[in-house]
MDTraj code that builds the backbone (N, CA, C; nanometers):
import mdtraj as md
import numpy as np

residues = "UNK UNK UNK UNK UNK UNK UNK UNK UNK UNK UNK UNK UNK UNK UNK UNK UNK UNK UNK UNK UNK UNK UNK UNK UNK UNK UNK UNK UNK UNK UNK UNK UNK UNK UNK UNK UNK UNK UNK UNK UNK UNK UNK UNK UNK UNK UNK UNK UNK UNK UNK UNK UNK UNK UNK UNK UNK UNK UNK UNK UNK UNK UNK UNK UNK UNK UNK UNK UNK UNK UNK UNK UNK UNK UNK UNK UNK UNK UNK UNK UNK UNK UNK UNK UNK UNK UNK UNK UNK UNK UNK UNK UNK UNK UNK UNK UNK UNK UNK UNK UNK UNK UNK UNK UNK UNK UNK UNK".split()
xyz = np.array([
    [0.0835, -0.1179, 0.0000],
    [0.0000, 0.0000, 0.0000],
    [0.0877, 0.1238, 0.0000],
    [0.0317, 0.1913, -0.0868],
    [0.1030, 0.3195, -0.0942],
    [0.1307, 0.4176, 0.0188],
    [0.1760, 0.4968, 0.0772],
    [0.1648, 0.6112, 0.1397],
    [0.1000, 0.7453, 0.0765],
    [-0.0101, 0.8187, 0.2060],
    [-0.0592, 0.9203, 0.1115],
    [0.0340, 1.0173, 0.1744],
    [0.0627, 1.1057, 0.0509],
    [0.1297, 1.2337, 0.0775],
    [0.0498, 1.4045, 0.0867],
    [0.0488, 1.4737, 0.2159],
    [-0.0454, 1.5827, 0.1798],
    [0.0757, 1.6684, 0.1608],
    [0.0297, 1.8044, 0.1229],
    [0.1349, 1.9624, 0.1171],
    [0.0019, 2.0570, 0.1420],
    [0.1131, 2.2031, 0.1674],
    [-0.0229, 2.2509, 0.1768],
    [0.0398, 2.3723, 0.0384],
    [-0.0718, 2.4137, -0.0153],
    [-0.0742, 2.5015, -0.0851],
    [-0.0685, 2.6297, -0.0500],
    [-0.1821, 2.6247, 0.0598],
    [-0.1868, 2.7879, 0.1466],
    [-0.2403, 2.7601, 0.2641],
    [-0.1990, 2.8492, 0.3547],
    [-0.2112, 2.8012, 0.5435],
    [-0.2683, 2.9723, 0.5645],
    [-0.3938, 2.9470, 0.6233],
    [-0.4578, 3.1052, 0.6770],
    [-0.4050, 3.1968, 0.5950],
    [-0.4239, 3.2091, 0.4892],
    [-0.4694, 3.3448, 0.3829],
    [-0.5732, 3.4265, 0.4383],
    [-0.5158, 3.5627, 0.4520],
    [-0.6593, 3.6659, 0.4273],
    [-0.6659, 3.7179, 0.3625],
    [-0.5815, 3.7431, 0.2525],
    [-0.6061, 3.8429, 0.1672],
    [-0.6144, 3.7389, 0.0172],
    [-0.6766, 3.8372, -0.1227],
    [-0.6697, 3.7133, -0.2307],
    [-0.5492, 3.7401, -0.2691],
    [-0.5222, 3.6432, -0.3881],
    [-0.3719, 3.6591, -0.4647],
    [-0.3680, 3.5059, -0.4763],
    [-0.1927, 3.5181, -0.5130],
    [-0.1522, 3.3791, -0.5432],
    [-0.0526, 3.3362, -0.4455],
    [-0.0739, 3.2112, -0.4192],
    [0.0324, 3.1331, -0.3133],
    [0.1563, 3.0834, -0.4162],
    [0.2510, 3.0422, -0.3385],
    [0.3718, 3.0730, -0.3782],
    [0.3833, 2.8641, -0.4414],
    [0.4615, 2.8196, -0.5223],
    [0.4608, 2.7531, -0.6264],
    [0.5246, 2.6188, -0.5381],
    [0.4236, 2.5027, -0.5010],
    [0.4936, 2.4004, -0.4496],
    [0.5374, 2.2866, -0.5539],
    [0.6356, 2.2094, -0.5367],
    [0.6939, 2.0981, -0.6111],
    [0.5878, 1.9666, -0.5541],
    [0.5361, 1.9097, -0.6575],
    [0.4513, 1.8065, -0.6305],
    [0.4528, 1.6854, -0.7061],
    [0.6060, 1.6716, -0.7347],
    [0.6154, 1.5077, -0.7993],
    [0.5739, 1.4056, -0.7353],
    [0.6042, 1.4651, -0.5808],
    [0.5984, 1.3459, -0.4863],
    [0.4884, 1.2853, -0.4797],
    [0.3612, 1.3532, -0.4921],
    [0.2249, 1.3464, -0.4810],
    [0.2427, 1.2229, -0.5461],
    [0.1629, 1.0522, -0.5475],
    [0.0978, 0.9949, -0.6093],
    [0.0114, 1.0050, -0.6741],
    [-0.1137, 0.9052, -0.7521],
    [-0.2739, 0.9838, -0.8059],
    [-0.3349, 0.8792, -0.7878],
    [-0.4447, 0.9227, -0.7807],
    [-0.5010, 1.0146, -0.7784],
    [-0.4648, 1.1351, -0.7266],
    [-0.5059, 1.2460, -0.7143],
    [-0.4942, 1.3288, -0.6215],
    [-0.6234, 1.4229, -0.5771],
    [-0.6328, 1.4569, -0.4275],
    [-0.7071, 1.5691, -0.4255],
    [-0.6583, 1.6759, -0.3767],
    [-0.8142, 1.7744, -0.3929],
    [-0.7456, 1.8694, -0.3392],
    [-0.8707, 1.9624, -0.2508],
    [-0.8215, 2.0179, -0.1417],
    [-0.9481, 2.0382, -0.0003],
    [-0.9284, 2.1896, 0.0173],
    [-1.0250, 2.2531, 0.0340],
    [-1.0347, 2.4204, 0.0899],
    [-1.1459, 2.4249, 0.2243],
    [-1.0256, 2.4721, 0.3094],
    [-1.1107, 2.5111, 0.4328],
    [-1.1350, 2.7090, 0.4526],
    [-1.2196, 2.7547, 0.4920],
    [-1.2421, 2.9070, 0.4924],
    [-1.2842, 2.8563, 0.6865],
    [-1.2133, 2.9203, 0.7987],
    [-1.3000, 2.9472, 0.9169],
    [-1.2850, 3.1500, 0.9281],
    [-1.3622, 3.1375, 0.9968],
    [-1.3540, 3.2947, 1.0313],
    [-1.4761, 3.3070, 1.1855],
    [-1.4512, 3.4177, 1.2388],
    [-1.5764, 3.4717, 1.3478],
    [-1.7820, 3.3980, 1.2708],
    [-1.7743, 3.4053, 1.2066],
    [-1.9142, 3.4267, 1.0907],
    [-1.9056, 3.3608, 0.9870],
    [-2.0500, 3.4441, 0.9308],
    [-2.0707, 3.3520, 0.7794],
    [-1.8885, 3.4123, 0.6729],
    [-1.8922, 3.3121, 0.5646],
    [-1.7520, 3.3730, 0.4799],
    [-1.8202, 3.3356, 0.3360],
    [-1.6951, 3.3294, 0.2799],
    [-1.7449, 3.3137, 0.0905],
    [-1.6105, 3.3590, 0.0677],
    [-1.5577, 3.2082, 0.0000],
    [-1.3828, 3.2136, -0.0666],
    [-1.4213, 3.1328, -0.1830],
    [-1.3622, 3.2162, -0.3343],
    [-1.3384, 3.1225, -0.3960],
    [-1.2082, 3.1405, -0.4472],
    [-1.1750, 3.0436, -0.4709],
    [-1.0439, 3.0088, -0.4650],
    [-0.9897, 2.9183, -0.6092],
    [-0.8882, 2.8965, -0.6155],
    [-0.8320, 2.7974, -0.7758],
    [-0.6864, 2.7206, -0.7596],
    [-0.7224, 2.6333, -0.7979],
    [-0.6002, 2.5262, -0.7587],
    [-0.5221, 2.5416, -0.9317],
    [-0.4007, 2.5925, -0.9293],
    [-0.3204, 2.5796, -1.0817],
    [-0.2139, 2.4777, -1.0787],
    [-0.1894, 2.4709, -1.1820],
    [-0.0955, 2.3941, -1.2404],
    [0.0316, 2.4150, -1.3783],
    [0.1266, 2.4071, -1.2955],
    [0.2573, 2.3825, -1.4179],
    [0.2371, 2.2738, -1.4652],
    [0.2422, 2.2339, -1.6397],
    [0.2681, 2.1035, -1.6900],
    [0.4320, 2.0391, -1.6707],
    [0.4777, 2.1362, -1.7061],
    [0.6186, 2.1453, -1.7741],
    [0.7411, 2.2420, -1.7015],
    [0.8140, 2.2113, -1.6679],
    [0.9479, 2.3602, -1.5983],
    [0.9529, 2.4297, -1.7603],
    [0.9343, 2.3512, -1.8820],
    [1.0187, 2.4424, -1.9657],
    [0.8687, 2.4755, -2.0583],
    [0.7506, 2.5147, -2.0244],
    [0.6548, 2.4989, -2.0812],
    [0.5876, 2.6686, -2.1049],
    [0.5256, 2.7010, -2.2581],
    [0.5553, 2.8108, -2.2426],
    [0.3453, 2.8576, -2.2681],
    [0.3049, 2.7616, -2.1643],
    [0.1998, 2.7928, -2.1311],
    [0.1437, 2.8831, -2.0278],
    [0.2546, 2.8510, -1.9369],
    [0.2706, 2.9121, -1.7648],
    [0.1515, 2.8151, -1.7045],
    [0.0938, 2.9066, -1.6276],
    [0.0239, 2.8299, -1.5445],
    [-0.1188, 2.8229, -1.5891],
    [-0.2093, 2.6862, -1.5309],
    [-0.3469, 2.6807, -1.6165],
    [-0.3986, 2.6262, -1.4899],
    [-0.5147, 2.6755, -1.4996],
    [-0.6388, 2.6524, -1.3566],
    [-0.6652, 2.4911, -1.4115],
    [-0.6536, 2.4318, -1.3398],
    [-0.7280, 2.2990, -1.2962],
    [-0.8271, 2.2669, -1.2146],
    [-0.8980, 2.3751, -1.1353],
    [-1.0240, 2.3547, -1.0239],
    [-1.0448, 2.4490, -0.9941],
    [-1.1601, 2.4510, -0.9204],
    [-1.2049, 2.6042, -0.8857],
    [-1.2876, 2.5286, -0.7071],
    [-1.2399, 2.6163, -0.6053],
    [-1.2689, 2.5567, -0.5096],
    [-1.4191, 2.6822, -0.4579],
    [-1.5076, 2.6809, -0.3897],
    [-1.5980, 2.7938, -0.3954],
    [-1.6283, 2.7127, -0.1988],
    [-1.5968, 2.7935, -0.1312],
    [-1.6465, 2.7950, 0.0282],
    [-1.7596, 2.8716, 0.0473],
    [-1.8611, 2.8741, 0.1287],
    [-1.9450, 2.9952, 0.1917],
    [-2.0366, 2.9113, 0.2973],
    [-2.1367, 3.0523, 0.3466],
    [-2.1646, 2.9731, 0.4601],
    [-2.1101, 2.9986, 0.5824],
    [-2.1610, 2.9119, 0.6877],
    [-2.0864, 2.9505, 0.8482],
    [-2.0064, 2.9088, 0.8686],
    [-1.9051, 2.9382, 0.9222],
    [-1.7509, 2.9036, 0.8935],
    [-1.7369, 2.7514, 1.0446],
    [-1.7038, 2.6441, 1.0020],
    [-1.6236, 2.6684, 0.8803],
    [-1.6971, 2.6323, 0.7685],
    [-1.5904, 2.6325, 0.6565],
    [-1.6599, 2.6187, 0.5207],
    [-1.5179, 2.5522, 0.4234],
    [-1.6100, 2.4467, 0.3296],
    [-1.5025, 2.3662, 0.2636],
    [-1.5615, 2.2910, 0.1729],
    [-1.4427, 2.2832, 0.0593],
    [-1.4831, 2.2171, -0.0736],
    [-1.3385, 2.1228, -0.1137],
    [-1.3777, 2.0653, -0.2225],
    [-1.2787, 1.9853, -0.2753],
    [-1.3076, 1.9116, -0.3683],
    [-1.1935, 1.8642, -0.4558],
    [-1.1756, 1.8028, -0.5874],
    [-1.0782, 1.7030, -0.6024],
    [-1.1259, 1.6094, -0.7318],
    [-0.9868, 1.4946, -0.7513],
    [-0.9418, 1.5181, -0.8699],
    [-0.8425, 1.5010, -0.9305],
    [-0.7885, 1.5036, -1.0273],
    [-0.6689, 1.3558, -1.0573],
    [-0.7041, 1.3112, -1.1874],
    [-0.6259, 1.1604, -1.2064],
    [-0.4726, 1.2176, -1.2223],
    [-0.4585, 1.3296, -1.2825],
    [-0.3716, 1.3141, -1.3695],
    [-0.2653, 1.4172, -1.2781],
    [-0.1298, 1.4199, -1.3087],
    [-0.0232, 1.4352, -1.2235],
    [0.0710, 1.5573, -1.3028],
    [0.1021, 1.6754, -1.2393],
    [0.1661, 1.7745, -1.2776],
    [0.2949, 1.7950, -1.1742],
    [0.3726, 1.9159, -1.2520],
    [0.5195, 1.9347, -1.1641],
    [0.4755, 1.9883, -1.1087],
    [0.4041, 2.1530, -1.1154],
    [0.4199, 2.2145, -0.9690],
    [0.2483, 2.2431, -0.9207],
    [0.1786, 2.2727, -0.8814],
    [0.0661, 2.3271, -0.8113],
    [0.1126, 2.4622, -0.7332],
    [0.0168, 2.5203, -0.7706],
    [0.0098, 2.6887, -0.7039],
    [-0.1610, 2.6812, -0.6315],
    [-0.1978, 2.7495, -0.5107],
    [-0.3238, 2.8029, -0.5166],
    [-0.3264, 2.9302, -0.4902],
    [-0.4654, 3.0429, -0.5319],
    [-0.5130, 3.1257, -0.5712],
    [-0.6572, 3.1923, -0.5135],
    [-0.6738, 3.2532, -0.4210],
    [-0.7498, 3.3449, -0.3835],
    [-0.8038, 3.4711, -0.4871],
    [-0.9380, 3.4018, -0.5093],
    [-0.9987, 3.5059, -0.5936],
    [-1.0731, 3.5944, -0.4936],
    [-1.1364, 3.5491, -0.3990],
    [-1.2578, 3.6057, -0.3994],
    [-1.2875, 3.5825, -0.2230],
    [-1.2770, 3.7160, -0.0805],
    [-1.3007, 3.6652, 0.0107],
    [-1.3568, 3.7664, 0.0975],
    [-1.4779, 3.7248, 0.1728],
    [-1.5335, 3.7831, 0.2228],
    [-1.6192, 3.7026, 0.3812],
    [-1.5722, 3.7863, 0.4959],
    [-1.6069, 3.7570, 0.6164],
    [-1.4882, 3.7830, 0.6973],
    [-1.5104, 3.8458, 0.8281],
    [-1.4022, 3.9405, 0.8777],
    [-1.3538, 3.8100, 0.9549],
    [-1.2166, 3.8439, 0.9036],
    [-1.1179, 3.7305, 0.9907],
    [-1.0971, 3.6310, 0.9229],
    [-1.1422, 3.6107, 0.8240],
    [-1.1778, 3.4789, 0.7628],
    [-1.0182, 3.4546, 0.7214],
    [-0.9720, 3.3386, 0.7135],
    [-0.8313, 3.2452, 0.6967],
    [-0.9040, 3.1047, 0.6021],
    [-0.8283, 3.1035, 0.4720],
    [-0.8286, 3.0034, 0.3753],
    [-0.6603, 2.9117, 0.4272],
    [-0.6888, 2.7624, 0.3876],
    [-0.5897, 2.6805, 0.3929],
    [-0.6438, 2.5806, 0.2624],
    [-0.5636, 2.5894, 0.1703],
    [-0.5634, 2.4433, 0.0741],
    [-0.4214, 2.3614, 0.0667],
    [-0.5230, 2.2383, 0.0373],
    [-0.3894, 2.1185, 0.0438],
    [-0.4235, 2.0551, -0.0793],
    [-0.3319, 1.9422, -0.1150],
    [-0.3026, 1.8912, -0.1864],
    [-0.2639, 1.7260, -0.1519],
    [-0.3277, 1.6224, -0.1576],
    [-0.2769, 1.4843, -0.1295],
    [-0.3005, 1.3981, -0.2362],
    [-0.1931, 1.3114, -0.2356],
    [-0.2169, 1.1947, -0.2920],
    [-0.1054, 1.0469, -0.2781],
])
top = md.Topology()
chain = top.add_chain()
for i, resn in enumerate(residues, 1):
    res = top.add_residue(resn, chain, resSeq=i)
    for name in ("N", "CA", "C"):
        top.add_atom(name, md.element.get_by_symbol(name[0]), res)
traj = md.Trajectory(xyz[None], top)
C-alpha cells in the first residue's frame, strides 16, 4: 500500500492573490485537493487550484479547479484530479467575512 502524501498550498490566507509555487512530484494519483475558509461568521472564498505542466513549458500556469467555500464558517470544498503535474500553485480570488483564513492542500 502506498503512502498518502499531503502539502499545503496555502495556510490562513486573508487576503486574495496567489500562493507561492509548491513541487509536487511526490504526490501519487489520484490526487485531491481540499479548501477550508474558518472565520468569526458567515464567509465566501473562492479560490483555484493551478498547475505547471512542464518547468520548460511556455503555457505558464493553467487553472485545474475552482474551489468555492461559503456559509458559516467553517466552510469547505474539494476536488480529484487523475492526472499528475510538476508544480501546483493556489489562488485566492474572492473573500469575504471578517477574519476569515483560507488553507488548501493537496494529497495523494
Amino acid at each position: 500500500m502506498d503512502t498518502l502524501i499531503a502539502i499545503r498550498l496555502l495556510t490562513g490566507a486573508q487576503v486574495t492573490g496567489q500562493g507561492a509555487a509548491v513541487d509536487a512530484m511526490q504526490l501519487g494519483s489520484p490526487q485531491t485537493f481540499t479548501g477550508t475558509v474558518k472565520a468569526p461568521g458567515a464567509v465566501a472564498v473562492s479560490a483555484v487550484v493551478t498547475i505547471l505542466a512542464r518547468n520548460d513549458s511556455d503555457e505558464g500556469w493553467l487553472q485545474l479547479g475552482v474551489l468555492t467555500m461559503s456559509g458559516t464558517s467553517p466552510a469547505a470544498d474539494g476536488f480529484a484530479s487523475a492526472a499528475r503535474y510538476m508544480q501546483y500553485a493556489a489562488r485566492v480570488d474572492a473573500l469575504s467575512g471578517a477574519g476569515a483564513a483560507v488553507s488548501i492542500n493537496a494529497a495523494g
